[in-house]
C-alpha positions in Angstrom: 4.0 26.3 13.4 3.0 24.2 15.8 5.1 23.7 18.4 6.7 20.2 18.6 8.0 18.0 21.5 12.5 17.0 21.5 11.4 13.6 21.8 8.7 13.4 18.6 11.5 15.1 17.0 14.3 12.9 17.6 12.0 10.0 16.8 11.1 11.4 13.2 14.9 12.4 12.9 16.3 8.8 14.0 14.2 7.1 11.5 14.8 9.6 9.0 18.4 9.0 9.1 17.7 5.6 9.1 15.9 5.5 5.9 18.1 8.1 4.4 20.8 6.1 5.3 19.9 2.8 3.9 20.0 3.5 0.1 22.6 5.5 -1.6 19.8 7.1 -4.0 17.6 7.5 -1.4 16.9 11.8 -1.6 15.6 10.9 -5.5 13.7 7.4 -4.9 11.9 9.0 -1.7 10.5 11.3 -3.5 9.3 8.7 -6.2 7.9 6.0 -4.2 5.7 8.5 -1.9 3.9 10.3 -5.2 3.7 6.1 -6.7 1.8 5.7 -3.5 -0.1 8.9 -3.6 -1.5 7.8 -6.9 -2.7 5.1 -5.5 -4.7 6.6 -2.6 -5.9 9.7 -4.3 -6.0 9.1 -8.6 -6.7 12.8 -8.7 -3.5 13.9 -7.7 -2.1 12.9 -10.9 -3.8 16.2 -12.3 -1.2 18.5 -10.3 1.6 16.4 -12.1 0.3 17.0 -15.5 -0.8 13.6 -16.4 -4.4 15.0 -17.5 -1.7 16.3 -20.4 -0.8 12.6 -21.7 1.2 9.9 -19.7 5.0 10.9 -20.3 4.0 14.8 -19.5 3.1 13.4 -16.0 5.9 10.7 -15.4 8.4 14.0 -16.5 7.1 16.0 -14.1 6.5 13.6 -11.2 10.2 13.0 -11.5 11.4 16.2 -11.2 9.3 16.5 -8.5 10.1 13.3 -6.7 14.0 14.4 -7.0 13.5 17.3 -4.9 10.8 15.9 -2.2 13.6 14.2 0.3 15.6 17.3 -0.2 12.8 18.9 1.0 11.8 16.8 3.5 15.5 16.6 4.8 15.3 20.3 4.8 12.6 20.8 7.4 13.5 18.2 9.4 16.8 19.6 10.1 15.1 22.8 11.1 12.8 21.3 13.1 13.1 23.2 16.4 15.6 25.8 16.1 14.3 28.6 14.0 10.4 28.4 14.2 10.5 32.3 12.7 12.3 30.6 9.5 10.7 27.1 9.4 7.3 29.2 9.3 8.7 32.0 6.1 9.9 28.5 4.3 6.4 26.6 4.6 4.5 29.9 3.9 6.7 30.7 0.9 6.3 26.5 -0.2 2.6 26.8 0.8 2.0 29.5 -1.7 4.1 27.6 -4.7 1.6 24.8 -3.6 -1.6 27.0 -4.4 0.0 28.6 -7.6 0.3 24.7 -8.5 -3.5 24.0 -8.6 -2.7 21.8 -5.2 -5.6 20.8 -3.1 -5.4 20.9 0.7 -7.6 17.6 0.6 -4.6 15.9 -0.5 -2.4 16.8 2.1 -3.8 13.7 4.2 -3.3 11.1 1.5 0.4 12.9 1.2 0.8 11.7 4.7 -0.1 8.0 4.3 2.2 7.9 1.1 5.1 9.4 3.4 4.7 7.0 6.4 4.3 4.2 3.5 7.9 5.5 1.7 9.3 5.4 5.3 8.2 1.7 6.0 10.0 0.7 2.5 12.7 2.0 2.9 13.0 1.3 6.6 11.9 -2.0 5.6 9.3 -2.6 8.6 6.4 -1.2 9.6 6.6 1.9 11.9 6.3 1.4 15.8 2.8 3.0 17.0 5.5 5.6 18.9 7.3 6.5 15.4 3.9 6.4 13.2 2.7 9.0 16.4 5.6 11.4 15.6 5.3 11.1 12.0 1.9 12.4 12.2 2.8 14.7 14.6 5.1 16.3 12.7 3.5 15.6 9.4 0.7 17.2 10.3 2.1 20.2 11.8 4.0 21.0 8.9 1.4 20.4 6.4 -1.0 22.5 8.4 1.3 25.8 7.4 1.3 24.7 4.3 -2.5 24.7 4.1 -3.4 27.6 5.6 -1.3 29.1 2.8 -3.4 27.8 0.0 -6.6 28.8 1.5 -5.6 32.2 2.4 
């Protein structure tokens, strides 16, 4: 992975705990509100979720889903740094569940805007340019392993 400045990561960690922070259900509703936005910016996403297989197949498995994204997302951000070796063997092994999914890697940059748009909910206010810079920063780091799983 590519290697990440202390300072972007304490940024993306402060406002992580921030948002985390402000709503007791916040892990499960994360998760929701970034795929809601996803929708939005790319309709064919919906296809990975199942909703090509009728409405309540999709919302079923877009929930699921949604419930374990800001576990995720807390995961890697508490290994940002530390242990590159096992940060890289985690988004490899999650890049591969990705490409057994059907996931396309043109999505990923849609994925971001519906993260940094969850994060400005929940923080209620828009990002400073700093935070939004170590958001993509480490957004697109991360995704980047993730790709270069799918395509291998």
């Amino acid at each position: 992975m590519k290697e990440i400045g202390y300072s972007t990561i304490s940024i993306v960690l402060e406002t992580w705990d921030a948002a985390k922070f402000s709503d007791k259900d916040f892990e499960e509703d994360f998760g929701m509100v970034a795929l809601k936005k996803l929708f939005e910016l790319q309709p064919r996403a919906k296809k990975v979720f199942g909703y090509d297989k009728g409405e309540e197949e999709g919302k079923a498995h877009a929930d699921i889903h949604a419930k374990a994204f800001g576990g995720l997302f807390d995961s890697i951000f508490q290994m940002l740094g530390p242990d590159k070796e096992f940060m890289e063997e985690m988004l490899s092994q999650l890049g591969k569940r990705h490409k057994k999914m059907g996931v396309n890697p043109s999505f990923f940059p849609f994925m971001g805007q519906a993260v940094i748009h969850a994060m400005e909910s929940y923080l209620s206010r828009s990002l400073t340019e700093e935070e939004r810079d170590a958001w993509e920063e480490v957004y697109d780091a991360v995704s980047g392993d993730i790709v270069k799983q799918i395509l291998s």
